[in-house]
C-alpha positions as CSV (number, residue, x, y, z in Angstrom):
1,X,104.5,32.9,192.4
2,X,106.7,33.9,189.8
3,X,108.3,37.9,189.1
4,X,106.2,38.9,186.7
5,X,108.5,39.4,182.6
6,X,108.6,42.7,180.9
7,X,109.8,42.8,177.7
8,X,112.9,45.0,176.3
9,X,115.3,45.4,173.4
10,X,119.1,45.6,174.1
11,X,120.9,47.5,171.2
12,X,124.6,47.6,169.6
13,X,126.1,49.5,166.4
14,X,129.2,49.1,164.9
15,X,130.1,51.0,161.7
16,X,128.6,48.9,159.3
17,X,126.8,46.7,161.4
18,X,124.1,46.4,164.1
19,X,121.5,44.2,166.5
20,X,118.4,45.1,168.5
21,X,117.9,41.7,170.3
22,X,114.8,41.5,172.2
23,X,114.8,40.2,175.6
24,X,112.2,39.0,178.9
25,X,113.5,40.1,181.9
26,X,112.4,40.2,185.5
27,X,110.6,43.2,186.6
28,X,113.2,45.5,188.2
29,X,116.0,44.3,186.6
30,X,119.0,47.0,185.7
31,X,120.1,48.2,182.4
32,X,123.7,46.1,182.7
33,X,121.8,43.1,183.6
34,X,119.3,43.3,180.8
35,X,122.8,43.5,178.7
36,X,124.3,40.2,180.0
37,X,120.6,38.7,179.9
38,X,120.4,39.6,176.3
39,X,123.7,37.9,175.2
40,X,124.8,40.8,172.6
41,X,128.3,40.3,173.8
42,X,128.3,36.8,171.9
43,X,127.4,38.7,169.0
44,X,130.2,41.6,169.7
45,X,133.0,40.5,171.6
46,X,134.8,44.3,171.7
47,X,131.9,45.1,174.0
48,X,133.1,45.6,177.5
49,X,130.4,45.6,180.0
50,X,132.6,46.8,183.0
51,X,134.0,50.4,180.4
52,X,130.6,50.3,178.0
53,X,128.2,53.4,178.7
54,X,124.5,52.4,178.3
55,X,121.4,54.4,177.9
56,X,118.1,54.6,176.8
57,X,116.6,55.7,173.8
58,X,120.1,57.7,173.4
59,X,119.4,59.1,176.8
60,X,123.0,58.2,178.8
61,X,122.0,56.4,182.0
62,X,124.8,57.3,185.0
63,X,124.9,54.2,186.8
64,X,123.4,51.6,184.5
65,X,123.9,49.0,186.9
66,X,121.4,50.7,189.5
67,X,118.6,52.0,187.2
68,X,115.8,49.2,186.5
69,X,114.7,49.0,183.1
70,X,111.0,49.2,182.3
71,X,108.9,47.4,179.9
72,X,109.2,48.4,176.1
73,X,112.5,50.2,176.9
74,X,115.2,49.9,175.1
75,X,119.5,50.0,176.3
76,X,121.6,51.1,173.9
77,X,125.0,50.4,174.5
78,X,127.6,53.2,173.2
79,X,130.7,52.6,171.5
80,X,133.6,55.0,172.3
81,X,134.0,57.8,170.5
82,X,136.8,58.1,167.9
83,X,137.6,61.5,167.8
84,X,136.8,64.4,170.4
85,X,134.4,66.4,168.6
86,X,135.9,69.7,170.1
87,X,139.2,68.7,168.6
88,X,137.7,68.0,165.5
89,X,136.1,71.8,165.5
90,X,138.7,73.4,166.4
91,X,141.0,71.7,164.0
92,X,138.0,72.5,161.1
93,X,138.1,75.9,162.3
94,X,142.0,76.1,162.0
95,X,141.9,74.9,158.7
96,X,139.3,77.1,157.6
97,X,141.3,80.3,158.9
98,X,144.3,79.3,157.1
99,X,142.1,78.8,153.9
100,X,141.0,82.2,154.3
101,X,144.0,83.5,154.8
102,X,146.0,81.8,151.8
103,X,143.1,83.0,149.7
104,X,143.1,86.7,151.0
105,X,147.0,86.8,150.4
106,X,146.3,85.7,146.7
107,X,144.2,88.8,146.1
């Protein structure tokens, strides 16, 4: 008898451009295999399954390669991020202060 399918949507975003593909999988099959199954990486070669965090519905999974995926869910795989968003506030923060500062010196 065969594993009975579910069906579930593997997700990528770049910048400017994205893909949902939607893929039938095994019941029981893991997030990173639902991601090789789905064949996104043809469509986005920078992905790198072995680095990539995945999640669900923007929920970060830990070990995507242990959690089975159930039916109508969907990975998302997440680029890396750019810029360390505490860096980036405290730099705002900094240049706020001196703003202030240059502005409270002109009074």
């Amino acid at each position: 008898m065969d594993d009975p399918k579910i069906r579930v949507e593997v997700a990528y975003a770049r910048a400017n451009e994205q893909k949902i593909i939607s893929v039938q999988v095994k019941q029981g099959t893991t997030l990173l295999e639902a991601v090789q199954q789905s064949g996104i990486v043809d469509y986005f070669p920078e992905i790198n399954l072995d680095e990539a965090k995945l999640g669900i519905f923007g929920k970060a999974v830990a070990k995507p390669a242990e959690q089975a995926i159930k039916e109508g869910e969907r990975v998302e795989i997440y680029r890396p991020l750019i810029a360390d968003p505490k860096e980036v506030r405290k730099r705002r923060a900094e240049q706020a202060k001196q703003k202030k500062s240059v502005q409270e010196s002109a009074n």
